[in-house]
C-alpha positions in Angstrom: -45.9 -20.5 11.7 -42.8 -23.4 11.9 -40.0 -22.1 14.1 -36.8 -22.4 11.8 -33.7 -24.0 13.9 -29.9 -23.0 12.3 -27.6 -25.3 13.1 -24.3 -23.1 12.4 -25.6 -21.1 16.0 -25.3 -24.6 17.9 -22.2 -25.4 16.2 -20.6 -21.5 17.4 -22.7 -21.9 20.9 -21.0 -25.2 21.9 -17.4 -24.5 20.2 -17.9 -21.1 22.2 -19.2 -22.9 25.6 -15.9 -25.8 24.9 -13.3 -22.9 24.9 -14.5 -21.3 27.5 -15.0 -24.6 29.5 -11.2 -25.4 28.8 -10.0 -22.2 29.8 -11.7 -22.4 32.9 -10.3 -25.4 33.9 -6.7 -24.3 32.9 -7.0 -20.8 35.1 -8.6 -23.2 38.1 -5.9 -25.7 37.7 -2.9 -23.4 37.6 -4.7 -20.8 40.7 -5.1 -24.0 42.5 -0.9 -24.6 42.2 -0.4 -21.3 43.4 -3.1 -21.0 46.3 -2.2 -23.8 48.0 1.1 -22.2 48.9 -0.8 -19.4 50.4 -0.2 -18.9 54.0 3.1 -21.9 53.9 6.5 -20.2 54.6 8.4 -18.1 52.0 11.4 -17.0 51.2 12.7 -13.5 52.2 11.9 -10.7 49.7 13.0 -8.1 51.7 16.0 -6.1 49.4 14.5 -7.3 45.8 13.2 -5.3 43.3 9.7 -6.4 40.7 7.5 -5.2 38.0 4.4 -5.7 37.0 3.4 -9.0 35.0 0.5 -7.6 33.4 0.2 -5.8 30.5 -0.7 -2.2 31.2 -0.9 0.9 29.1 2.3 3.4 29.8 4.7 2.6 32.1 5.0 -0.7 34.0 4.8 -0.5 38.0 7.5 -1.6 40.0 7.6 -3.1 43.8 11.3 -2.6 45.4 10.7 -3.8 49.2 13.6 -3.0 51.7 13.6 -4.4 54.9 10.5 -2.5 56.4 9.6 -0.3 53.5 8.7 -0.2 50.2 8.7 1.9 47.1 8.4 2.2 43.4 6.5 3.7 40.5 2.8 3.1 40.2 2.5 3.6 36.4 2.6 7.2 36.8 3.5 8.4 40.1 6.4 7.2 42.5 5.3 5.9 45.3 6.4 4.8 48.8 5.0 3.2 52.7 5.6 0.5 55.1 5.2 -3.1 54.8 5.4 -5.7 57.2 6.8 -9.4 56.0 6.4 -12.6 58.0 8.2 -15.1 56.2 7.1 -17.9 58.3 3.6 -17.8 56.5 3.9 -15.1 54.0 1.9 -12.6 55.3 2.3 -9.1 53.5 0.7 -6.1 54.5 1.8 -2.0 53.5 0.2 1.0 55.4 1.1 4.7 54.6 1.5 4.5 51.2 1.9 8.1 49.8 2.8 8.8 46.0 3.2 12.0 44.4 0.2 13.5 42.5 0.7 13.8 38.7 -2.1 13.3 36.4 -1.3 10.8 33.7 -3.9 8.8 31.3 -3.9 5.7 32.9 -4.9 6.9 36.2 -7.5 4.2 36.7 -5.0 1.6 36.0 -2.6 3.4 38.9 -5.9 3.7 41.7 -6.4 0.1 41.1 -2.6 -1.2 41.1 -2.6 1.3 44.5 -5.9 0.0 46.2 -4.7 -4.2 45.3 -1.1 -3.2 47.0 -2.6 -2.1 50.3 -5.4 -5.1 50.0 -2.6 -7.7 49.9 -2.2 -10.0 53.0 -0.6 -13.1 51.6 2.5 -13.1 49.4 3.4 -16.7 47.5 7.3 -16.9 45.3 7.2 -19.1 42.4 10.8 -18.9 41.4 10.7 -15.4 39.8 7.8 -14.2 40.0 6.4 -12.8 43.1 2.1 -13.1 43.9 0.2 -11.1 46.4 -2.9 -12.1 47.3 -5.7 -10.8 49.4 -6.8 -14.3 51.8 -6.6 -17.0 48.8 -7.3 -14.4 46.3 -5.0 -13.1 44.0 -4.6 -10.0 43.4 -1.0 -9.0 41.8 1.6 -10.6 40.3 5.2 -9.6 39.4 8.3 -10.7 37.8 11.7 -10.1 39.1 13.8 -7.6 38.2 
């Protein structure tokens, strides 16, 4: 029996594999930009006020950092802690963060924006939008409010 070859599933394999390709090198080129200010001094965020850049389901979260603490709404819940800012290399780091308890549907969305905030170590300002990252990696990004 002759094995029967379609080239239409060559044609949609390598268009796929060319997109993909591209939009690899797009997301590497513009995490590149952003990465190498990790660790490089920063302005001061301490008194400003963010949300969420990515599209979530329900409410947006918000970051508003005072001088040594930070609150905001997580989606659902409000939430509040500590953080700790060193401009000088952008470190970023939040313990005791605390929220209240209601249930709402995107409470997977919320756990995650809540486990990212406390993994942060690194935070990077590109005019107005603010990025936290975890070492190089990044983890959340915001736009000024």
């Amino acid at each position: 029996m002759k094995a029967i070859h379609f080239p239409q599933k060559n044609i949609f394999r390598n268009i796929f594999l060319a997109i993909f390709t591209a939009a690899t090198v797009v997301s590497c080129s513009t995490m590149a930009t952003s990465k190498s200010k990790v660790g490089t001094p920063q302005p001061n965020i301490a008194n400003t006020q963010w949300t969420l850049a990515d599209n979530v389901k329900g409410k947006k979260p918000t970051l508003v950092i005072e001088t040594a603490k930070i609150t905001g709404n997580g989606g659902c819940n409000s939430y509040f802690g500590e953080v700790m800012l060193d401009r000088t290399v952008g470190n970023f780091s939040t313990k005791n963060i605390g929220s209240t308890k209601m249930m709402c549907d995107n409470m997977s969305e919320e756990t995650n924006f809540f486990s990212m905030l406390g993994a942060a170590t690194k935070y990077v300002v590109n005019g107005s939008t603010l990025e936290l990252y975890k070492g190089n990696l990044l983890l959340l990004k915001f736009n000024k409010l």
